[in-house]
C-alpha positions in Angstrom: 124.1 45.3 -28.3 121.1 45.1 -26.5 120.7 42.7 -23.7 117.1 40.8 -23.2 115.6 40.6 -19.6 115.5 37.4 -18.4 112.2 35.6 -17.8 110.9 38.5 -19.9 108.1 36.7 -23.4 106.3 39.1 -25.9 103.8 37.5 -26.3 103.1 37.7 -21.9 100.1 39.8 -21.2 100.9 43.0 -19.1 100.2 43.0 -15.0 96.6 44.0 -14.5 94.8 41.8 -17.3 92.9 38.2 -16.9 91.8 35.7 -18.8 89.0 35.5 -16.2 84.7 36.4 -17.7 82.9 39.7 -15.9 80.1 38.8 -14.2 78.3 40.7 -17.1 79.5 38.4 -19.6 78.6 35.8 -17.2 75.0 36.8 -16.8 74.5 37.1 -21.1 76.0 33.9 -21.3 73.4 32.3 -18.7 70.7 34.1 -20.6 71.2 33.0 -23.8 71.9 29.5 -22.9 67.8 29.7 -21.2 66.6 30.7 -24.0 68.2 28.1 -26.4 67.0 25.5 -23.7 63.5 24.3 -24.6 60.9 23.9 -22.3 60.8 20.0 -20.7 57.9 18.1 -18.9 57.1 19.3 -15.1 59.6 17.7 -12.9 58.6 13.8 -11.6 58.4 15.2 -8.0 56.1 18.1 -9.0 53.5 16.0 -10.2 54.0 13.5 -7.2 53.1 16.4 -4.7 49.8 17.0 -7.0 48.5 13.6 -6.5 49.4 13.3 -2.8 47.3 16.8 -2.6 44.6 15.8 -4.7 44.2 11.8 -2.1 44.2 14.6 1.0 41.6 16.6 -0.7 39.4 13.4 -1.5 39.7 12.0 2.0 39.3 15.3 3.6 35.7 15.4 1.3 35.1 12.3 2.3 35.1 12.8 6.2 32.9 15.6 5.5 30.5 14.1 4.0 30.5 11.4 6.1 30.2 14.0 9.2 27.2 15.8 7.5 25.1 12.2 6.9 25.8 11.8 11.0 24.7 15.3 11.5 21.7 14.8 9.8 21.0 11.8 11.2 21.2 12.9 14.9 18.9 15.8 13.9 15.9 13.0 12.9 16.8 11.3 15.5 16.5 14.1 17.5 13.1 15.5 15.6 12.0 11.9 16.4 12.5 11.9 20.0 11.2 15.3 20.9 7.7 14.0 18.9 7.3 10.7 21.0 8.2 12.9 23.9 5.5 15.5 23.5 3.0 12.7 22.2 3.7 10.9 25.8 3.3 14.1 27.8 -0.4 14.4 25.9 -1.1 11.0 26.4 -0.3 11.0 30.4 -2.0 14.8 30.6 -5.0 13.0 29.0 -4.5 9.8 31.4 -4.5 12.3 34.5 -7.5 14.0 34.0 -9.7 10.6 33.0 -8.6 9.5 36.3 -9.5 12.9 38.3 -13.0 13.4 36.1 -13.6 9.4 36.5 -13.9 10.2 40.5 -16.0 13.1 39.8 -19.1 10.6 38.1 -21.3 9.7 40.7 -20.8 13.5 41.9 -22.4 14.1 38.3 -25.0 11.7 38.9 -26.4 13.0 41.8 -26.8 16.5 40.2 -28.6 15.2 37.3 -30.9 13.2 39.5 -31.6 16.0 41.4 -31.7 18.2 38.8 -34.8 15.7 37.3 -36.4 16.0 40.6 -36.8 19.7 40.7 -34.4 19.5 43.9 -31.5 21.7 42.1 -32.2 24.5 43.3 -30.5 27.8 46.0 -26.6 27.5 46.8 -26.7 23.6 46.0 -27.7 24.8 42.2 -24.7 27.2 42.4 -22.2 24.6 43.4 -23.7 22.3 41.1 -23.2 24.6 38.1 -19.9 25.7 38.9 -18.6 22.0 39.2 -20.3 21.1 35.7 -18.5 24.0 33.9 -14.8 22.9 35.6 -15.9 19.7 33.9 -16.5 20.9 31.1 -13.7 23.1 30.5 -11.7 19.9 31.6 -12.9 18.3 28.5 -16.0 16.2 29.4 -18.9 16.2 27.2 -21.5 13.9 28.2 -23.7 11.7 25.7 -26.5 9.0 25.3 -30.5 10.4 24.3 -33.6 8.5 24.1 -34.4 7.6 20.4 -30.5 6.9 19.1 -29.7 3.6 17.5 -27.9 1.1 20.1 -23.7 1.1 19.2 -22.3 -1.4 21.5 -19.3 0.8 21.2 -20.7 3.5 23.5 -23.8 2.1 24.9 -24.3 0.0 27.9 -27.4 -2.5 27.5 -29.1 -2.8 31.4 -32.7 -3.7 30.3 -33.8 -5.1 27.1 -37.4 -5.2 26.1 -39.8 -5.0 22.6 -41.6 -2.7 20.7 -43.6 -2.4 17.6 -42.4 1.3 16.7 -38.9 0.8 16.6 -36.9 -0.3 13.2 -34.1 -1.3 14.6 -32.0 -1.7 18.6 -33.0 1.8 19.6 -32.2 3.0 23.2 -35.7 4.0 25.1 -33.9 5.3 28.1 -31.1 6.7 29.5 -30.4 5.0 32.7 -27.4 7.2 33.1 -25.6 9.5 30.4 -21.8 8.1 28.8 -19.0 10.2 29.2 -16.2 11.4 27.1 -12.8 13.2 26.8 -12.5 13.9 22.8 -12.6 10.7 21.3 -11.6 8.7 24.6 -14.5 7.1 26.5 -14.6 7.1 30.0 -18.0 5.8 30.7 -20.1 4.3 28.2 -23.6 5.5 28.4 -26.1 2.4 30.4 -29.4 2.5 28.8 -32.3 0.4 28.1 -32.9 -1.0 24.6 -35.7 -2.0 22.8 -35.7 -4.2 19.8 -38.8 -4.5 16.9 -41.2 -6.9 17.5 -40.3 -10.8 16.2 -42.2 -11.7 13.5 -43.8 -8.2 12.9 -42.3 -8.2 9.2 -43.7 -11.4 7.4 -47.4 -11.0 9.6 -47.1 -7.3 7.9 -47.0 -9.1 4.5 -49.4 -11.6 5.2 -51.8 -9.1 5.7 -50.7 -6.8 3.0 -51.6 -10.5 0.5 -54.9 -11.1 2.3 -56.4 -7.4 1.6 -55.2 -7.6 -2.0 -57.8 -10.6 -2.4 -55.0 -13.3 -2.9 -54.4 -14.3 -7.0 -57.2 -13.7 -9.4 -59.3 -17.2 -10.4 -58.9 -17.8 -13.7 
């Protein structure tokens, strides 16, 4: 008679086995289940990082365009300025040397009234010369002839008198020349002016009707 063991089932596995998965099985299992899964929407947070980059990228664009416009702004501003400042450095060079050729006038005079005299002449010619070329390379051109019509704008009228050969005001003499620094005046030129005669035009026509023998008698 056999006696059983107490404690003892058949149907108990033997020491050493487990109901417990491999972590091969493990991994198949996980596979398969990814690939039955189909693929879903992004997550809600995903797309909520998008849209916060997308406001930084649009304010950040922003600022830079708004830093460019200032940019370009101070440059015209800047363009502008250094313009008015060179266009005020011309004006005051031109202001300086009006003043300093201004003083140098009656000096001018007295050569060209010596010169008309015949009394330019020796080391007083030399000097003379030299000054009128400084001038001149200074910028002075002197104007005013006999014979040019009268422009109030650069003539001086000192004496005023009549004539039968002039047309129109016409200056018969230079009492002393005008002066000039391109298109700025610094003297105008004083001359004496002569106008035509009053009256010469309609005595010229009365004449002209009285050689032609008047209107025919009929």
């Amino acid at each position: 008679m056999t006696e059983e063991t107490p404690g003892f089932e058949e149907n108990e596995k033997p020491e050493g086995t487990s109901d417990a998965t491999t972590p091969d099985d493990a991994a198949k299992a996980a596979g398969s289940a990814d690939k039955a899964a189909p693929a879903g929407p992004a997550p809600a947070g995903e797309e909520l990082v998008e849209v916060g980059l997308q406001a930084q990228l649009d304010q950040a664009q922003a600022a830079l365009n708004e830093r460019t416009a200032d940019l370009q702004r101070l440059q015209a501003e800047y363009q502008n300025y250094r313009r008015r400042v060179e266009r005020d450095r011309v004006a005051v060079k031109e202001v300086a040397v009006a003043n300093l050729l201004s003083e140098l006038l009656p000096t001018l005079d007295d050569i060209g009234r010596a010169r008309d005299h015949g009394e330019l002449v020796g080391g007083f010619k030399s000097v003379a010369e030299s000054l009128e070329t400084v001038v001149a390379k200074m910028g002075l051109q002197q104007f005013g002839k006999e014979g040019e019509p009268f422009d109030p704008l650069v003539h001086e009228a000192l004496m005023h008198s009549y004539a039968p050969d002039v047309t129109e005001t016409t200056c018969v003499q230079i009492l002393q020349p005008g002066y000039r620094i391109g298109e700025r005046t610094i003297r105008p030129a004083r001359v004496a002016v002569a106008e035509p005669q009053p009256g010469a035009g309609p005595k010229a026509e009365d004449s002209s009707d009285e050689e032609s023998g008047g209107p025919e008698e009929g």
